[in-house]
C-alpha positions as CSV (number, residue, x, y, z in Angstrom):
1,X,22.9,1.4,-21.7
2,X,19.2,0.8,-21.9
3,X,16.8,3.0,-20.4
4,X,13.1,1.7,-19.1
5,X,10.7,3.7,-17.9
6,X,8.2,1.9,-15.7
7,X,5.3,3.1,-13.8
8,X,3.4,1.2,-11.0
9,X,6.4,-0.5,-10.5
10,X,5.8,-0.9,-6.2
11,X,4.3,-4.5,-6.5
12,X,2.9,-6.9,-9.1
13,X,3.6,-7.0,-12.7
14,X,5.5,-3.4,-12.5
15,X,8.0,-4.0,-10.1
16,X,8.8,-7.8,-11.9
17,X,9.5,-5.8,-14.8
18,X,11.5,-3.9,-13.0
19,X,13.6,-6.2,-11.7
20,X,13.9,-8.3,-14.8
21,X,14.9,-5.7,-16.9
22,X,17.5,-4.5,-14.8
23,X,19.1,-8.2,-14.3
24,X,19.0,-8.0,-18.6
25,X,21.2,-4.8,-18.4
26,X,19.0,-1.9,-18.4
27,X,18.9,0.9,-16.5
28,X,15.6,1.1,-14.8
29,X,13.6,4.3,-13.4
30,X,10.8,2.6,-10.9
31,X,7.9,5.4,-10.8
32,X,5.3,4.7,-8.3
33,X,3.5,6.3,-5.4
34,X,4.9,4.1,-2.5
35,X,8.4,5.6,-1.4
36,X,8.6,2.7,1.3
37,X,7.9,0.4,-1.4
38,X,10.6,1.8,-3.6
39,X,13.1,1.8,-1.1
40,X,12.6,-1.9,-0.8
41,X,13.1,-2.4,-4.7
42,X,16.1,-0.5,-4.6
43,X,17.7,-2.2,-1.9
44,X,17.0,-5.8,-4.0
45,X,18.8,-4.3,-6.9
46,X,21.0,-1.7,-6.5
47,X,21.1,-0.4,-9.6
48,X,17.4,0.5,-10.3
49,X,16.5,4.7,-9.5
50,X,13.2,5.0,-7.5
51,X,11.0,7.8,-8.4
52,X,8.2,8.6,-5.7
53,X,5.6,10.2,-8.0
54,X,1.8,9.9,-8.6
55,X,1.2,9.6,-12.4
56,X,-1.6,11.6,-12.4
57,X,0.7,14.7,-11.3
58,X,1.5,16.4,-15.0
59,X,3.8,18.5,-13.8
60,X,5.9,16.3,-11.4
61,X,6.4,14.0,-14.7
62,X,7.4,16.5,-16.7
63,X,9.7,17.7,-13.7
64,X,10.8,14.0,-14.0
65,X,11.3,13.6,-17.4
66,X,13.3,16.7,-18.3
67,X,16.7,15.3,-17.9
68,X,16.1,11.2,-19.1
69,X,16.1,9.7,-22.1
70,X,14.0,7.1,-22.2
71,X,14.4,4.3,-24.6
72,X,11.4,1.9,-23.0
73,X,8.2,3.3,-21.8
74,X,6.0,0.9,-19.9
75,X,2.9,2.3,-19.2
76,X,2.2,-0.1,-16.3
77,X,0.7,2.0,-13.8
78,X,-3.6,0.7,-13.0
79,X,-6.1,0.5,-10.5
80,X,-9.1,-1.3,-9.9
81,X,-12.5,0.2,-8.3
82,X,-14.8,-1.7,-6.0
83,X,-16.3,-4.6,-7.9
84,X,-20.4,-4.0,-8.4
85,X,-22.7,-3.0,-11.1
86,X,-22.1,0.3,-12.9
87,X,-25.3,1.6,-11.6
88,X,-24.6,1.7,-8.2
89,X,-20.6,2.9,-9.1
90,X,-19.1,6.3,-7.1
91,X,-18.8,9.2,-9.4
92,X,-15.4,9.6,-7.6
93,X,-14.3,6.0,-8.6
94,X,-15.4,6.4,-12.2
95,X,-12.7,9.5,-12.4
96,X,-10.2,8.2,-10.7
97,X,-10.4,4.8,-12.6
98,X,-10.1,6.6,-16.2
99,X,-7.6,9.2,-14.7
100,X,-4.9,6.2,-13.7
101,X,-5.8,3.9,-16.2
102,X,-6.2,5.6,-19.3
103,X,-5.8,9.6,-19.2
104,X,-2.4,9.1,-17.5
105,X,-0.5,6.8,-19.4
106,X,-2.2,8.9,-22.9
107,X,-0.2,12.1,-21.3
108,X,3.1,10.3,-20.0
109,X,3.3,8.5,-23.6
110,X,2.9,12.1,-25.1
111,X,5.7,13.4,-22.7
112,X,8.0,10.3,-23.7
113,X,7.4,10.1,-28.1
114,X,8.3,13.0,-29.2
115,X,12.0,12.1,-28.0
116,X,11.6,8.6,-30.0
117,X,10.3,9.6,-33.2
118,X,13.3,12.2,-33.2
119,X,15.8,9.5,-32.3
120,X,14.2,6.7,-34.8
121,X,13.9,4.3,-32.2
122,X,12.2,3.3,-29.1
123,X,9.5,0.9,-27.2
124,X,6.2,1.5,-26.0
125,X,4.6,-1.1,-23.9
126,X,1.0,-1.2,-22.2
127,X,-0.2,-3.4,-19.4
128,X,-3.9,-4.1,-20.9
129,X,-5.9,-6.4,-19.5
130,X,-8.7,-9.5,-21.0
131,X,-11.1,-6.8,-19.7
132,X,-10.2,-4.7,-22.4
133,X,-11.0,-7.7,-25.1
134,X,-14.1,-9.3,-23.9
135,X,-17.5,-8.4,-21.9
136,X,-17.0,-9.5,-17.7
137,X,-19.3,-8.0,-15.1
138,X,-19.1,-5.9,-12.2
139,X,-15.9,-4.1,-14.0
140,X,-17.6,-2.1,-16.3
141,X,-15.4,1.0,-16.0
142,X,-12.2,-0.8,-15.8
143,X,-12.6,-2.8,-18.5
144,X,-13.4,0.2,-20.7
145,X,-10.0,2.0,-19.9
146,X,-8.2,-1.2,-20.6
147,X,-10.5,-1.5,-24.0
148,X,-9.5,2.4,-24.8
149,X,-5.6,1.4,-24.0
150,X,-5.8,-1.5,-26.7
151,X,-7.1,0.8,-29.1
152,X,-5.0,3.6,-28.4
153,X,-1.9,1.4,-28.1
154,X,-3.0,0.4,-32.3
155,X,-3.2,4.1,-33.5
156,X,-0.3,4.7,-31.4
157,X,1.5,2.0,-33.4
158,X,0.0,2.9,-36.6
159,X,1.5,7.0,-35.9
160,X,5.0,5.9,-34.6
161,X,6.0,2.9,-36.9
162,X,7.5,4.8,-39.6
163,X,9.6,6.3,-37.6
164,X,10.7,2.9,-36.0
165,X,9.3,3.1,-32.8
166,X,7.5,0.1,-31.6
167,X,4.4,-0.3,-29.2
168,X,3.4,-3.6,-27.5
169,X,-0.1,-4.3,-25.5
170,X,0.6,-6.3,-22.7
171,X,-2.7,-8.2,-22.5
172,X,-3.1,-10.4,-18.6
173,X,-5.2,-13.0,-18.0
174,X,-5.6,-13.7,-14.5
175,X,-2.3,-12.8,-12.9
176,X,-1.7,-13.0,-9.1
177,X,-1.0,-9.3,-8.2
178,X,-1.9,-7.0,-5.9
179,X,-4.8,-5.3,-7.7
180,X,-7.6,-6.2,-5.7
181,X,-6.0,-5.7,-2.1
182,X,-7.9,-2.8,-1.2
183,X,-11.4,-4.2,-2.5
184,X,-11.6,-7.5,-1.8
185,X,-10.4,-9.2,1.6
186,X,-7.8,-11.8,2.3
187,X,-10.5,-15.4,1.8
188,X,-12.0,-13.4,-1.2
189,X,-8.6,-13.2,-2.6
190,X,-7.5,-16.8,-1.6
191,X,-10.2,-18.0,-3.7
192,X,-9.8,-16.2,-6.3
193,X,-5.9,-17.3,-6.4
194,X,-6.6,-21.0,-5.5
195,X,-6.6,-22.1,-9.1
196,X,-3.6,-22.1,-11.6
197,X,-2.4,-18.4,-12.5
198,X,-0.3,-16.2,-14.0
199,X,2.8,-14.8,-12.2
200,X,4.0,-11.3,-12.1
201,X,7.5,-12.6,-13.3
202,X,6.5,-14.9,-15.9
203,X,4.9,-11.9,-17.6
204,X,7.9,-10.1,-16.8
205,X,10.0,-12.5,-18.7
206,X,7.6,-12.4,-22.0
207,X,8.4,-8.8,-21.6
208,X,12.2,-8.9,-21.5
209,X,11.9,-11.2,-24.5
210,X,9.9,-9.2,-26.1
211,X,12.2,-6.3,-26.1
212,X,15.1,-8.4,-26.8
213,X,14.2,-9.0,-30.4
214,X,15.7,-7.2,-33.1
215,X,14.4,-3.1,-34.2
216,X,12.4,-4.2,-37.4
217,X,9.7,-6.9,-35.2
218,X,7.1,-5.5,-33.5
219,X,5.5,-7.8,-31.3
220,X,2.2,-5.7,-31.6
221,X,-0.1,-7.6,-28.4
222,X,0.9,-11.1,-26.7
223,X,-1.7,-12.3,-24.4
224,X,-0.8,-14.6,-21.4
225,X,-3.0,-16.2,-19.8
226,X,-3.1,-19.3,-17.2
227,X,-2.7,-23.1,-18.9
228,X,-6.5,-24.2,-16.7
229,X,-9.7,-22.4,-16.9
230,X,-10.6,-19.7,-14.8
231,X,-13.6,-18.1,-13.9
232,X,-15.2,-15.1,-16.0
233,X,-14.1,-12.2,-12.9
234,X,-10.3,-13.5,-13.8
235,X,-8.9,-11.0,-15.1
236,X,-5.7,-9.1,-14.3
């Protein structure tokens, strides 16, 4: 069987993956920080292992990782600081921001390849973000960690595809997740909902199909993004 390795996989886009992939077959290993959250996701499907672990703890991942074999790595795992203008941005949110977003998944990926590139196979997926492709304010530090996961996702590609191990960006429009729950309040998020957007399991499902096609096509990036306009702050 299929294993997938998926982190922030409590809410949102992580734990849609999660439970997509395991209704295609795979077995699933849900990392994330919330064990109440995880006990829920378990008790929807059965058959996916919860792991309570903060992905900014090296050694608990490597604790983690010792006895899987991991045939899908989904880097999924994000946050998203208070919205404002660089200049007046927390030093602590600035580290915190490129610790999850980027630093982490660069160090869980190095954990998880050497294993691929022995085996000759395997499939690396990032959750990036429109940040990462185009200039929005107020997110200046988020958007440069999703910016630095697009590029890193290329070389990544460009090091690992002779060896037949493929690596997908994941790049979200505005998708209805729980990203800005603890920085914006309920009316803020409303509003920025209220239009047409992107569910967690529709990308979820590009995902699964994604994965699904055969060893020798790489999907390199697939953007999804909502059918009507949205503002410029709509990103994922």
């Amino acid at each position: 069987m299929t294993t997938a390795f998926i982190t922030g996989a409590t809410s949102g886009i992580g734990r849609a993956m999660a439970i997509a992939l395991s209704d295609a077959g795979y077995n699933v290993y849900a990392v994330g920080r919330s064990q109440a959250a995880l006990r829920e996701l378990q008790a929807e499907r059965p058959g996916i292992v919860p792991i309570a672990v903060d992905v900014t703890d090296r050694e608990a991942l490597e604790s983690v990782l010792a006895d899987i074999t991991i045939d899908v790595l989904i880097n999924n795992a994000g946050i998203m600081p208070p919205l404002g203008n660089f200049a007046d941005m927390k030093i602590a949110d600035i580290d915190a921001t490129l610790e999850v977003n980027l630093s982490a998944a660069i160090l869980l990926t190095r954990l998880v390849v050497p294993q691929m590139r022995e085996r000759q196979s395997g499939h690396i997926l990032f959750t990036g973000s429109v940040a990462g492709h185009a200039a929005f304010s107020n997110i200046a530090v988020y958007a440069a960690t999703k910016a630095a996961i697009s590029g890193f996702a290329g070389a990544l590609r460009a090091d690992l595809s002779p060896s037949g191990v493929r690596v997908t960006e994941i790049v979200a429009g505005r998708v209805e997740t729980q990203l800005y729950q603890d920085i914006l309040d309920a009316k803020a998020r409303a509003a920025m909902y209220a239009s047409k957007v992107v569910q967690p399991d529709d990308v979820a499902r590009m995902v699964v199909a994604v994965l699904a096609l055969p060893a020798w096509a790489d999907v390199t990036r697939f953007d999804i993004m909502p059918t009507w306009p949205t503002s410029p702050s709509g990103t994922k």
